[in-house]
C-alpha positions, -999 to +999 in steps of 0.1 A: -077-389-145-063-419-131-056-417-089-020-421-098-019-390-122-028-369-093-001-349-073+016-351-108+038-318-121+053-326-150+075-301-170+077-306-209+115-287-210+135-280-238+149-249-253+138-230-283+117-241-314+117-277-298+079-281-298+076-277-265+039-257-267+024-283-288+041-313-269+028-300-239-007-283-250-014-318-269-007-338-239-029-318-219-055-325-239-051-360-245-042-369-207-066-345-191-041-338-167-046-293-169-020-276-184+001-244-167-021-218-186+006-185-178+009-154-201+040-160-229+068-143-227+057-124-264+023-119-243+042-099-215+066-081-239+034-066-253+021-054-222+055-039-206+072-026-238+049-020-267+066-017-300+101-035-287+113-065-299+136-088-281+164-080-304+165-046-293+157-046-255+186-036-225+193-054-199+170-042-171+139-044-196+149-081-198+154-086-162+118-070-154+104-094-188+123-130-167+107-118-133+074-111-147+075-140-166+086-155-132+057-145-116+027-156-143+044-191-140+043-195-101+009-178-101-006-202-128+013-235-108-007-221-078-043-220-091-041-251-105-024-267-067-049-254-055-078-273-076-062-306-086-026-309-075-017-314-108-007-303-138+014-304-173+037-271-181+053-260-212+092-249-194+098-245-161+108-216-139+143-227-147+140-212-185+139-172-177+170-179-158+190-202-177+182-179-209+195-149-188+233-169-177+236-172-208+233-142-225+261-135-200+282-163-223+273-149-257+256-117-255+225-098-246+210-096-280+224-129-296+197-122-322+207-088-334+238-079-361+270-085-356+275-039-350+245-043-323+264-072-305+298-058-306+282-025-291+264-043-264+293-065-253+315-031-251+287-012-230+282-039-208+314-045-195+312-028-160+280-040-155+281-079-161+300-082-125+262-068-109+244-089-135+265-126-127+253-118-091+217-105-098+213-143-117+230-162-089+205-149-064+176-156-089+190-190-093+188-200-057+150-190-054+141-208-091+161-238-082+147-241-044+110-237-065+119-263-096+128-288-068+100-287-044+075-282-071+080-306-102+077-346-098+086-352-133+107-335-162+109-347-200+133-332-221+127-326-259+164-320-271+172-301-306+160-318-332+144-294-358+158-258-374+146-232-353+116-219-365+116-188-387+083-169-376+107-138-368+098-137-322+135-157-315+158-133-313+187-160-306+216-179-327+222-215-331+247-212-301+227-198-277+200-225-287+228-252-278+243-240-251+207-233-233+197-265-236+229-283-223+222-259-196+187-270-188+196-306-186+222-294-160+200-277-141+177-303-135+203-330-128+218-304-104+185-308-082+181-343-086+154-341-112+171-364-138+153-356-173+135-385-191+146-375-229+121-377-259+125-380-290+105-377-326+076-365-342+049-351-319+027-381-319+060-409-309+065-379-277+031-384-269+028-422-269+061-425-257+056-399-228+019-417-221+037-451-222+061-446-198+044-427-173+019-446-175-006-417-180-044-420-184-058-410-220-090-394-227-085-385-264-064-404-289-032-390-300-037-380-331-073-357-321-054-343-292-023-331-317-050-313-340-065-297-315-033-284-301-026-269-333-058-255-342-054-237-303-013-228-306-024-211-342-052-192-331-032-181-301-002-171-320-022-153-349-035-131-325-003-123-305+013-123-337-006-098-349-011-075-316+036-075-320+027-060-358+000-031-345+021-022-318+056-016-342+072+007-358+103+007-374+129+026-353+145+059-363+180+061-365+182+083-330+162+055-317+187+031-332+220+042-316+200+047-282+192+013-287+226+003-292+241+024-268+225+013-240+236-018-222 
């Protein structure tokens, strides 16, 4: 690592199915700058609600899912502070919240049916006053944090379908809408996003280019080995999701539904 890579914190942002994980993982790897290593949020949905999937979960179970995600991230920024001063992350802690305002704009469980939706935005009509507050509070504390902690922000913008391996439970909108949100965000704090675009090995040159980044494996190795790594990772999340769940009853259906 070059002297001028250190006291770097660059944020790989973007919304979902953006390539964010393998932008980020492969430029770890081919910089040598360390990369953010927190749980995902699929990780921690395992761990505090076995069996659930997004789709189906209320709003306090995704409250506790943002804040713990919250906490892995700041956490994970800390241990590596504390060894190097610098380091690569996949998001920001501005994701959990941006993804939570707006669910506010088009629904809890953008990802479920059109019955599922309606109920939720019914049921949740005395309590999105609490909620709007809740996420103005947790915006202040995740904004104060993205500003005094991040040097550097690239934005990977929508470019590909979202990905169809069944763990994002959102629409098209809410895809859109999140990331003109993110880009906000950032410019709101003075952290004015340098914007990528292309296939994963352009990012990486481009990215390496213009920061001016050391390199200690070439592109293309790094991208393989990012891959081989996401895979490997995912397969066995993937497959803890599938141990873990069952198909709901139909009690467990409307109690589902019925519960904002």
């Amino acid at each position: 690592m070059k002297i001028e890579d250190k006291g770097r914190r660059i944020v790989i942002s973007g919304t979902y199915s953006t390539g964010k994980t393998t932008t980020t993982t492969a430029l770890s790897i081919a910089t040598g700058i360390p990369m953010v290593n927190s749980l995902s949020a699929r990780e921690i949905l395992t761990d505090l609600y076995p069996g659930r999937r997004f789709q189906d979960m209320t709003a306090d179970e995704l409250m506790a899912l943002g804040l713990k995600r919250f906490e892995e991230r700041i956490k994970a920024e800390e241990r590596l502070l504390s060894k190097n001063s610098s380091f690569i992350s996949d998001g920001s802690v501005l994701n959990e919240w941006i993804y939570g305002t707006v669910r506010m704009k088009v629904g809890i469980n953008p990802g479920s049916t059109l019955p599922h939706r309606i109920a939720k935005n019914i049921l949740g009509i005395t309590s999105k006053p609490f909620m709007k507050k809740y996420l103005q509070s947790y915006g202040v504390v995740v904004n104060e944090h993205a500003k005094k902690w991040y040097t550097d922000v690239i934005h990977l913008p929508i470019e590909f379908p979202m990905s169809p391996d069944g763990h994002r439970p959102v629409s098209e909108k809410y895809r859109k809408l999140s990331d003109q949100e993110i880009l906000r965000s950032f410019n709101n704090i003075k952290l004015t996003p340098y914007i990528v675009k292309g296939s994963i090995e352009k990012r990486l040159k481009t990215i390496i280019d213009h920061f001016s980044l050391s390199q200690v494996i070439p592109v293309d190795e790094a991208i393989e080995l990012a891959k081989e790594k996401i895979i490997n990772n995912r397969e066995m999340v993937s497959q803890h999701i599938i141990d873990q769940y069952h198909e709901p009853t139909l009690k467990e259906k409307i109690k589902i539904m019925t519960k904002y």
